[in-house]
Backbone as a chain_set.jsonl record, in Angstrom:
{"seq": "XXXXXXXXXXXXXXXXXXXXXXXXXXXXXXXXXXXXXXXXXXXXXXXXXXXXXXXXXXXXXXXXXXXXXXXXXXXXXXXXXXXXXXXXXXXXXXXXXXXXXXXXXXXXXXXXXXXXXXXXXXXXXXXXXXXXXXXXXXXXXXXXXXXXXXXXXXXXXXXXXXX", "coords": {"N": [[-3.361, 116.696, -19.924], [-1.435, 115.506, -17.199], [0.167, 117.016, -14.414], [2.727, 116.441, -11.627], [2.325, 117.042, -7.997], [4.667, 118.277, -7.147], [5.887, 119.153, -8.741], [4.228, 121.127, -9.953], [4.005, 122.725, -7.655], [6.867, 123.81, -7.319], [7.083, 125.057, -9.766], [5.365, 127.06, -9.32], [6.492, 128.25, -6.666], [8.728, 129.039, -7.844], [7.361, 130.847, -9.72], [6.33, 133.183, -7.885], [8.637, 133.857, -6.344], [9.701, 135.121, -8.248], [7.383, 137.548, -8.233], [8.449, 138.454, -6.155], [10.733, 139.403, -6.7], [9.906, 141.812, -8.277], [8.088, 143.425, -6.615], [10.28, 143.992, -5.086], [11.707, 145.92, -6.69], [9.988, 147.126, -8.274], [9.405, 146.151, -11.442], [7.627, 145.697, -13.14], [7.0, 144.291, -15.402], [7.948, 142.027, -16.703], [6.252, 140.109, -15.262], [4.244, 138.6, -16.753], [5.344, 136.677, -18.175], [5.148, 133.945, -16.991], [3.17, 132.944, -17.716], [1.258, 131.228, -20.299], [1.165, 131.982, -23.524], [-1.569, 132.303, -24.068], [-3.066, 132.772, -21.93], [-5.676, 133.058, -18.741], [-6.398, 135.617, -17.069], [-8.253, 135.949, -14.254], [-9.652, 138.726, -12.575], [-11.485, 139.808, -9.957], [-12.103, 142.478, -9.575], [-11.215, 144.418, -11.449], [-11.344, 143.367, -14.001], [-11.146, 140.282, -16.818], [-7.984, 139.66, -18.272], [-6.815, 138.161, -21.207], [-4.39, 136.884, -22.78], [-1.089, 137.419, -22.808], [0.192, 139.503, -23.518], [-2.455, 141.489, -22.469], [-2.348, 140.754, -19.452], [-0.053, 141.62, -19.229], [-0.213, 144.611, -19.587], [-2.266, 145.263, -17.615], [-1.437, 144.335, -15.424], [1.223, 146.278, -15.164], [0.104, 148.692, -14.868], [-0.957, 148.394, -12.884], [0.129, 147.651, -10.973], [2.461, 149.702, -10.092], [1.257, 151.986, -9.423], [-0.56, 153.725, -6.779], [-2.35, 151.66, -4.479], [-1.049, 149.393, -5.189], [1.751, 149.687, -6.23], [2.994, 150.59, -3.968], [2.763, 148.424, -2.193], [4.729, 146.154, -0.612], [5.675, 143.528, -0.615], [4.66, 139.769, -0.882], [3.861, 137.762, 0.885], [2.988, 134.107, 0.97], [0.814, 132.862, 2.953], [-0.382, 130.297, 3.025], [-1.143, 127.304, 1.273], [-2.112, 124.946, -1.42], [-1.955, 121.775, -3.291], [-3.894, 120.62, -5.85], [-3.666, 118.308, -7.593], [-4.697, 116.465, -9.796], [-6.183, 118.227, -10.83], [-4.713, 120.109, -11.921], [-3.974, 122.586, -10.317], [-2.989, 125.384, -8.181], [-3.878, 126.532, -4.955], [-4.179, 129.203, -3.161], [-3.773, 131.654, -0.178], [-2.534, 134.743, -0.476], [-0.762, 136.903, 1.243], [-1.077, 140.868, 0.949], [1.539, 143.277, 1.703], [1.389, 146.513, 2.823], [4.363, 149.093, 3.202], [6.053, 149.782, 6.459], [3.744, 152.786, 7.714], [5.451, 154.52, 9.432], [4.814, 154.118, 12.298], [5.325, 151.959, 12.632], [3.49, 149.954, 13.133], [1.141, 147.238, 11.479], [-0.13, 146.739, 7.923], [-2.14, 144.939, 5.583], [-3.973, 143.505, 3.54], [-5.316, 140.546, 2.125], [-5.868, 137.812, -0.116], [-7.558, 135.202, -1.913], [-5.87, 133.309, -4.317], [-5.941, 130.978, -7.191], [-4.012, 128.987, -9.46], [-3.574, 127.464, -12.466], [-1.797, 125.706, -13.777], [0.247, 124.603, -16.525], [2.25, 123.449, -17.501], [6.199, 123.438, -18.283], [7.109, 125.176, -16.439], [5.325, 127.386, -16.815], [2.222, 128.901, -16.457], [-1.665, 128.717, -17.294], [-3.856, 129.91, -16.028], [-4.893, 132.448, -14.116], [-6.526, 133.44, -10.931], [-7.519, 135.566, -8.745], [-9.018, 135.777, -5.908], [-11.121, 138.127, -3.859], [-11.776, 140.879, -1.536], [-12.532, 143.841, -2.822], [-13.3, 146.402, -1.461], [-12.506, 145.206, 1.104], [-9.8, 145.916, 0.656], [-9.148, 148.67, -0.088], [-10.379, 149.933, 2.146], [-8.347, 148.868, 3.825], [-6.103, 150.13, 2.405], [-6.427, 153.05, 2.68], [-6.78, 153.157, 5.731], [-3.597, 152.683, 5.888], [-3.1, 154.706, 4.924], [-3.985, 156.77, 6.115], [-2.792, 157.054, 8.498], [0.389, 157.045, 7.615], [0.022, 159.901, 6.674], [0.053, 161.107, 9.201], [2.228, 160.492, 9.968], [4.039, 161.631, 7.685], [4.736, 159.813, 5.762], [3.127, 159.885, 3.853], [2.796, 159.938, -0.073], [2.913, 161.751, -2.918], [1.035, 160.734, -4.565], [-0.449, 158.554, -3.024], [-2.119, 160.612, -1.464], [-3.595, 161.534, -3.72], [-4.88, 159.543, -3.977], [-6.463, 159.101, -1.644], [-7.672, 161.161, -1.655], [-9.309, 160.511, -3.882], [-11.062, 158.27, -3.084], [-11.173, 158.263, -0.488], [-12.885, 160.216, 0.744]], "CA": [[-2.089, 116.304, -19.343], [-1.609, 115.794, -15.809], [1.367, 117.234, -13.615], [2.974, 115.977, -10.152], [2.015, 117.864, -7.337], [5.891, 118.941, -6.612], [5.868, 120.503, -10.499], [3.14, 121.956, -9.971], [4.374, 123.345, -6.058], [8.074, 123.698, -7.707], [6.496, 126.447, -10.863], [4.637, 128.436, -8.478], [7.529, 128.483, -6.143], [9.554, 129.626, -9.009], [6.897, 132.518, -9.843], [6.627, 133.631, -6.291], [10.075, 134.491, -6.185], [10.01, 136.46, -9.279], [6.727, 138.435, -8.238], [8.63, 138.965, -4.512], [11.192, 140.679, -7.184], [9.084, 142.36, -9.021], [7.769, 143.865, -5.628], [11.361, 144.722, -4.903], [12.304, 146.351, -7.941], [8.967, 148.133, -8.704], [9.475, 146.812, -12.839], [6.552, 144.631, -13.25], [7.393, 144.215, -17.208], [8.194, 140.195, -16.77], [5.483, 139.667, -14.417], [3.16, 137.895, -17.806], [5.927, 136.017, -18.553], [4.975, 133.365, -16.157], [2.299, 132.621, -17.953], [1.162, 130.666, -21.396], [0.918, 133.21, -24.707], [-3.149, 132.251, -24.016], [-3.347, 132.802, -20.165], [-6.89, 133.687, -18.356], [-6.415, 136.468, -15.925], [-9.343, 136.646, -13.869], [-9.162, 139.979, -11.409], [-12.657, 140.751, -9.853], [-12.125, 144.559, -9.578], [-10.128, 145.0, -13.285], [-11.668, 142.278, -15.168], [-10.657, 139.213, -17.055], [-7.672, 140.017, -19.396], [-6.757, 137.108, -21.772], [-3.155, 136.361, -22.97], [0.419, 137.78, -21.567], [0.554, 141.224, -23.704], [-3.062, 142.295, -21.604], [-1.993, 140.506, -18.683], [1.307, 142.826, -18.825], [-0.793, 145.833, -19.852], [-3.088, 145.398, -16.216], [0.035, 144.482, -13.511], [2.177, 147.442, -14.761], [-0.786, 149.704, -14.482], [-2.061, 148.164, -11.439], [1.434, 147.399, -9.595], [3.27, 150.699, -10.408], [0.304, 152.746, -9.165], [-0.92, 153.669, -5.329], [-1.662, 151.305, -3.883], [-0.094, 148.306, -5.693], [2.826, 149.802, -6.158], [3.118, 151.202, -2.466], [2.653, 147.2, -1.389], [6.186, 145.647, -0.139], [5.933, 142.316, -0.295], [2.884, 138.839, -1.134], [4.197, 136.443, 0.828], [2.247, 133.244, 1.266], [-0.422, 132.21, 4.314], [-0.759, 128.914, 2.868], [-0.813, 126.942, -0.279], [-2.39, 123.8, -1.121], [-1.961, 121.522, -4.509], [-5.122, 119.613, -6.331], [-2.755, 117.619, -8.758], [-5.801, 116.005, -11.069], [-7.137, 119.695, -12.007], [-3.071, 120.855, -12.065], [-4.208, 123.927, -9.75], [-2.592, 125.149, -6.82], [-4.706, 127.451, -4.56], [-3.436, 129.366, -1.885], [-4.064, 132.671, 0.349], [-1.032, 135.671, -0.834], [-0.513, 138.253, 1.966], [-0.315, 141.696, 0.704], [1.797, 144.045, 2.871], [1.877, 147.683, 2.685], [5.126, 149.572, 4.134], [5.576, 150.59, 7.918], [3.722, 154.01, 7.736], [6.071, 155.19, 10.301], [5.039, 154.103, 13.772], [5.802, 150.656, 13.058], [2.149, 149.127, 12.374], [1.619, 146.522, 9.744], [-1.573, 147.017, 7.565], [-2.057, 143.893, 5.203], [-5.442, 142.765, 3.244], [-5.128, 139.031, 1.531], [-6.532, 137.328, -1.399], [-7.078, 133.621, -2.512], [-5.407, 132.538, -5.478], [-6.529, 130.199, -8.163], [-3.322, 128.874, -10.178], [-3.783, 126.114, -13.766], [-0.571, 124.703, -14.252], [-0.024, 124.438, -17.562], [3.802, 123.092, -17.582], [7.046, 123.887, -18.405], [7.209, 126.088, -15.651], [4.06, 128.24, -16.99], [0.728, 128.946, -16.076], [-2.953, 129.106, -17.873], [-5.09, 131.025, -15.578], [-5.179, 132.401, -12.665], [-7.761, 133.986, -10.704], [-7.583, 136.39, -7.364], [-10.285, 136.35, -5.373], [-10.666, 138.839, -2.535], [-13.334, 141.707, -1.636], [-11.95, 145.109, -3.353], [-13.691, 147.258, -0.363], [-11.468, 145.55, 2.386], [-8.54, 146.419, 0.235], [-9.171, 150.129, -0.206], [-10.248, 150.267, 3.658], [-6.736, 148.888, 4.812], [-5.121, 150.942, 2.197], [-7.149, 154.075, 3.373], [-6.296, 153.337, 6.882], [-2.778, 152.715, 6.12], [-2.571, 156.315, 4.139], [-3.861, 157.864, 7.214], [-1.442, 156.709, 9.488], [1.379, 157.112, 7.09], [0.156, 161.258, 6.508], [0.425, 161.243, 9.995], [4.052, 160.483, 10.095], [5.081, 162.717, 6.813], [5.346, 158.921, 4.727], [2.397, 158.833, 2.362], [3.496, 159.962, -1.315], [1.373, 162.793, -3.568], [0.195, 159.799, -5.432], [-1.35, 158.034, -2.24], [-2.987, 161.337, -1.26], [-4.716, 161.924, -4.658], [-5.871, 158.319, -4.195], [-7.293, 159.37, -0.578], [-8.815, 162.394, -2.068], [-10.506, 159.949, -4.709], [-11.996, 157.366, -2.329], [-11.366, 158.172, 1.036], [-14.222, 161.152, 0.839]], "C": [[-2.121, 116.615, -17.843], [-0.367, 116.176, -15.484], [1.327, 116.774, -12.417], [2.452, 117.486, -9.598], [3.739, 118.734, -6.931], [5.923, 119.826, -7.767], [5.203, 121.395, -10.859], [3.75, 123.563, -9.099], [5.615, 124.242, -7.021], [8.159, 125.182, -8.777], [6.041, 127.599, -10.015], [5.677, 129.052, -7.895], [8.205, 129.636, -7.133], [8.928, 131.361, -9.271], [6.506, 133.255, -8.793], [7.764, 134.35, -6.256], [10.262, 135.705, -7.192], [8.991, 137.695, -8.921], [7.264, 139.175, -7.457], [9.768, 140.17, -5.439], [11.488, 141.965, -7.701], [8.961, 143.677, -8.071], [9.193, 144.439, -5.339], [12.044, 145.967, -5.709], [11.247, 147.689, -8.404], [8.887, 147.924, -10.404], [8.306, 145.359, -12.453], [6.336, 143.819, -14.988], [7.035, 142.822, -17.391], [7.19, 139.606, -16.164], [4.691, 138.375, -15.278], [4.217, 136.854, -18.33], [5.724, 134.674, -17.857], [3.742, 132.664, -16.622], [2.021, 132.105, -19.732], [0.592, 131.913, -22.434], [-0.729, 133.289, -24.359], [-3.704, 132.641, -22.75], [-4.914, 133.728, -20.65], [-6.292, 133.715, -17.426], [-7.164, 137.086, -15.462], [-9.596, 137.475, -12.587], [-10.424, 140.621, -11.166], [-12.585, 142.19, -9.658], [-12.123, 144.676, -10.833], [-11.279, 144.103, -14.328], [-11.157, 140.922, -15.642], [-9.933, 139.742, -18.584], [-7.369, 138.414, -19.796], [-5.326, 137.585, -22.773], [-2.179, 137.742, -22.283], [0.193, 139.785, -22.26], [-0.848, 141.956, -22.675], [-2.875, 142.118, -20.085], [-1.024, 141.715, -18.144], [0.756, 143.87, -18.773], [-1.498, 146.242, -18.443], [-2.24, 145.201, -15.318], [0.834, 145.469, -13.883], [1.411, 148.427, -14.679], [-1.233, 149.312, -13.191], [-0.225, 147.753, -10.19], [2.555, 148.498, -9.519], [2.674, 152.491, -9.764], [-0.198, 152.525, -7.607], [-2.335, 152.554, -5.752], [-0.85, 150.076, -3.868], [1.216, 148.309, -5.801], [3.679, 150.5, -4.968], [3.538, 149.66, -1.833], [4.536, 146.584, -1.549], [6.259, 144.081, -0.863], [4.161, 141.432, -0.341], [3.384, 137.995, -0.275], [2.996, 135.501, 1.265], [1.584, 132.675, 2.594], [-0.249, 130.754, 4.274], [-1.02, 128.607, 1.321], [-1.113, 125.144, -0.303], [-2.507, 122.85, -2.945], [-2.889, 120.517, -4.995], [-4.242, 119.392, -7.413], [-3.617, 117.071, -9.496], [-6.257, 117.356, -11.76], [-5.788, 120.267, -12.29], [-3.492, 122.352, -11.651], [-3.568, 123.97, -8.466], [-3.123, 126.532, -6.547], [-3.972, 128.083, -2.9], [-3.589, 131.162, -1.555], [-2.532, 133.821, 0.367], [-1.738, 136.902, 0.251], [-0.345, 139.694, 1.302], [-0.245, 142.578, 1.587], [2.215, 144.847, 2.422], [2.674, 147.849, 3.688], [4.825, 149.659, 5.31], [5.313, 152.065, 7.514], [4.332, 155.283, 8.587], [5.48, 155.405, 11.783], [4.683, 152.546, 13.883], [4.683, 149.782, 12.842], [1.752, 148.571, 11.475], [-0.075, 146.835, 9.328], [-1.51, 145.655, 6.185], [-3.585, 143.994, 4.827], [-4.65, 141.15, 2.285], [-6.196, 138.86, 0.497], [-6.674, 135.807, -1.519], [-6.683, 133.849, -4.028], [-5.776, 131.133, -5.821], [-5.552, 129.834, -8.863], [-3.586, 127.644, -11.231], [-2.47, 126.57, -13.9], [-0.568, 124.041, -15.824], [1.062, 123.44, -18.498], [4.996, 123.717, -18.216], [7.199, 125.205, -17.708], [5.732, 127.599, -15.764], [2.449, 128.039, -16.405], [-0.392, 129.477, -17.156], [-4.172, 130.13, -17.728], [-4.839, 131.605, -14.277], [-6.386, 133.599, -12.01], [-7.762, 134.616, -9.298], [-8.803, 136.534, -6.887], [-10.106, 136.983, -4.173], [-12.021, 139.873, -2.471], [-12.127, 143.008, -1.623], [-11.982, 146.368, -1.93], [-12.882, 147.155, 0.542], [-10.301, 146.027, 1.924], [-8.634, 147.674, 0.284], [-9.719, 150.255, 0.785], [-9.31, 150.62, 4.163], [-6.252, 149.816, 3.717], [-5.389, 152.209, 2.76], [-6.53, 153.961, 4.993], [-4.777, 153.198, 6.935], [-2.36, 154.199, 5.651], [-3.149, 157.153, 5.125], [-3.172, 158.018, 8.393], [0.254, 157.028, 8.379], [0.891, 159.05, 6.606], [0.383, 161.869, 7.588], [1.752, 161.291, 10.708], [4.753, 160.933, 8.836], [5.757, 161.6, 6.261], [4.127, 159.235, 3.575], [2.809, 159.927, 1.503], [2.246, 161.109, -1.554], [0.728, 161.791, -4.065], [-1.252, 159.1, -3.986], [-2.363, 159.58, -1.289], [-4.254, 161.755, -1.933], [-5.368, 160.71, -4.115], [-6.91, 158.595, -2.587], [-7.885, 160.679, -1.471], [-9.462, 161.746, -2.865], [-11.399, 159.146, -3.761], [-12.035, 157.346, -1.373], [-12.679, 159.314, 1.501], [-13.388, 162.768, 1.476]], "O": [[-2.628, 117.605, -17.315], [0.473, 115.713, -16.256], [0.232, 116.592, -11.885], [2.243, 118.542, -10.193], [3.705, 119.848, -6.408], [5.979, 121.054, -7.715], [5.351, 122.246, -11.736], [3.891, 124.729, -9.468], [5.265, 125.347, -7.434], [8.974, 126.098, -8.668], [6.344, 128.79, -10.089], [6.005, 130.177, -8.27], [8.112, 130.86, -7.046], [9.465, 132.463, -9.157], [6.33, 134.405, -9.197], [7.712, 135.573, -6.119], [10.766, 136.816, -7.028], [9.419, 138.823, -9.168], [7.033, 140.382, -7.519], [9.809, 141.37, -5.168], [12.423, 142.765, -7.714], [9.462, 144.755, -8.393], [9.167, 145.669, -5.388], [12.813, 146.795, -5.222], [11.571, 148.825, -8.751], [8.494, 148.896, -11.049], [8.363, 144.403, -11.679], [5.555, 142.954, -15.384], [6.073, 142.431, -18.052], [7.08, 138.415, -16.456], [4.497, 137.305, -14.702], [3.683, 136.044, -19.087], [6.535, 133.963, -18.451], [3.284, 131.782, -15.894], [2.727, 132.753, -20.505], [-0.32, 132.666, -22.093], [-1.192, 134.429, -24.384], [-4.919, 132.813, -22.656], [-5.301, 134.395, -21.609], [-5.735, 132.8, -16.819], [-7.301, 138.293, -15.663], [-9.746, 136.849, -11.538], [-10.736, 141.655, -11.757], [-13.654, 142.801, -9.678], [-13.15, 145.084, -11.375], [-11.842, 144.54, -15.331], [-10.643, 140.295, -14.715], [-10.533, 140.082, -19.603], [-7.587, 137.511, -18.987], [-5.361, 138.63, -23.423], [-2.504, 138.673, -21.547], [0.098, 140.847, -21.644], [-0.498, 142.957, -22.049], [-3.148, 143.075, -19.36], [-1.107, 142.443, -17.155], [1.104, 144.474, -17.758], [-1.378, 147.408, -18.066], [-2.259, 145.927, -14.324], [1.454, 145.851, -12.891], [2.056, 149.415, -14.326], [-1.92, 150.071, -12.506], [0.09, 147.704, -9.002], [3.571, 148.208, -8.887], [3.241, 153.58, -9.68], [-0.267, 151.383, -7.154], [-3.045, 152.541, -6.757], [-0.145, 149.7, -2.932], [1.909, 147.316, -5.58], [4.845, 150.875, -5.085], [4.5, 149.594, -1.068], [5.279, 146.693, -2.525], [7.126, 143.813, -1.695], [3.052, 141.896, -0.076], [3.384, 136.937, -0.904], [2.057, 136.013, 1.875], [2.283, 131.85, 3.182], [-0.015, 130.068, 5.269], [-1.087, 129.424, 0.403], [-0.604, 124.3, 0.435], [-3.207, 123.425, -3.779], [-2.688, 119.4, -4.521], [-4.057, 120.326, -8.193], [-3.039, 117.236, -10.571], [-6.601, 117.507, -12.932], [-5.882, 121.139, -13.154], [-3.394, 123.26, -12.476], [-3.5, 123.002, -7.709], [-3.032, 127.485, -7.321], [-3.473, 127.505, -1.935], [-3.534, 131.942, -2.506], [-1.615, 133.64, 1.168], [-2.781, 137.546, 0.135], [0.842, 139.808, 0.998], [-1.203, 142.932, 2.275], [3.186, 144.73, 1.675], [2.469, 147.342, 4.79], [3.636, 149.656, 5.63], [6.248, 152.714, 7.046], [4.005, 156.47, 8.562], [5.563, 156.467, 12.4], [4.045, 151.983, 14.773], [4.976, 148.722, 12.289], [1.853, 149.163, 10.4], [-0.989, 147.081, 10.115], [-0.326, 145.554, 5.865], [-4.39, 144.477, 5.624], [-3.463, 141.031, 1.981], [-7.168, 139.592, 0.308], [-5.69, 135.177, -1.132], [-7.312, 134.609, -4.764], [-5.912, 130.244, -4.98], [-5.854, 130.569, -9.803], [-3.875, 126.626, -10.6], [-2.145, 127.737, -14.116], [-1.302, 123.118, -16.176], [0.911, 122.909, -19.598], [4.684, 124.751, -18.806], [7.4, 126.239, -18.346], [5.417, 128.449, -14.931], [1.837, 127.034, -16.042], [-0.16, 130.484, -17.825], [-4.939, 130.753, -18.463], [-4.535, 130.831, -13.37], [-6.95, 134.453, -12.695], [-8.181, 133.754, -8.526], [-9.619, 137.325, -7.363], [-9.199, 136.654, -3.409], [-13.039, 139.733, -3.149], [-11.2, 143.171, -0.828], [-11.019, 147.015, -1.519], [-12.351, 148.139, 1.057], [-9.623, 146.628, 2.757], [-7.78, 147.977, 1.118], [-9.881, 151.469, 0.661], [-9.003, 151.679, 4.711], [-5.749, 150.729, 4.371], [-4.458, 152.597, 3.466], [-5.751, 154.852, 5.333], [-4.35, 153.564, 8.029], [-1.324, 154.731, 6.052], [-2.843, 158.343, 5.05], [-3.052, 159.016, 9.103], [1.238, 157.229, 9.091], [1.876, 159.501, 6.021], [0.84, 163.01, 7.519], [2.163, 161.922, 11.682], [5.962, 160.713, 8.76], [6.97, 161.696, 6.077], [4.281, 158.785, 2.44], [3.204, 160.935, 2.088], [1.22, 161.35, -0.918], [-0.487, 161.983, -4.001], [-2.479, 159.184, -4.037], [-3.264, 159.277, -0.507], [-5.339, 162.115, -1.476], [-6.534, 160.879, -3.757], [-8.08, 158.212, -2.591], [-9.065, 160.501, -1.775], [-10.604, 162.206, -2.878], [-12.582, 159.485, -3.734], [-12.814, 156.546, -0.856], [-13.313, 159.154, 2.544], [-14.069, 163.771, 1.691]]}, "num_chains": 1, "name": "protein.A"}
């Protein structure tokens, strides 16, 4: 089955908004809901979980936790729709807090979205390099201990990987 490119645009849209709430809220619970009982969730760091209950099981462990759950806000770079494969691919910003002297710290990802319809999705797939992410978070947790913001949680996580 094929979808328009606006139904396609129009779904994502839709789950965009809910992740940006997600991100607001800190409950990541609904996050799998967005997705078909069968979804492929392929996450080079984590792995590839397969349908919504492991889906849910990996974003509230991974978005509730330094530094996923430290990050503010995904918003979108860009976003582009291949309507014959029903995928829409597009580069998500993620932005950690101001660590308190106002400096933004940010790593990005591409996204992979299958369109599956009725507002759901089949797969999706993050690609990104894990290392620059735990750099910028590392450099944002040393600027934020510097101004008396980063958390006990984002310290253990510098005492695990920052050395």
């Amino acid at each position: 089955m094929t979808f328009s490119a606006d139904e396609i645009t129009e779904a994502y849209a839709a789950m965009h908004a809910r992740v940006q709430e997600h991100a607001r809220t800190g409950d990541w619970d609904d996050f799998a809901l967005s997705f078909t009982e069968d979804a492929e969730y392929v996450e080079h760091a984590f792995g590839t979980f397969r349908g919504r209950d492991a889906i849910r099981e990996w974003s509230v462990a991974t978005m509730t936790s330094f530094p996923g759950g430290a990050m503010t806000g995904f918003p979108l770079a860009w976003q582009v729709v291949d309507a014959p494969t029903s995928r829409l691919i597009c580069e998500v910003r993620n932005l950690m807090p101001d660590p308190g002297d106002g400096s933004v710290h940010e790593a990005s990802n591409l996204t992979i979205m299958t369109y599956a319809g009725d507002g759901l999705f089949s797969r999706e797939e993050d690609i990104y390099n894990p290392l620059r992410f735990m750099r910028m978070s590392l450099r944002w947790a040393k600027v934020a201990e510097a101004h008396g913001t980063l958390s006990d949680e984002g310290r253990a996580y510098v005492a695990q990987f920052g050395g």
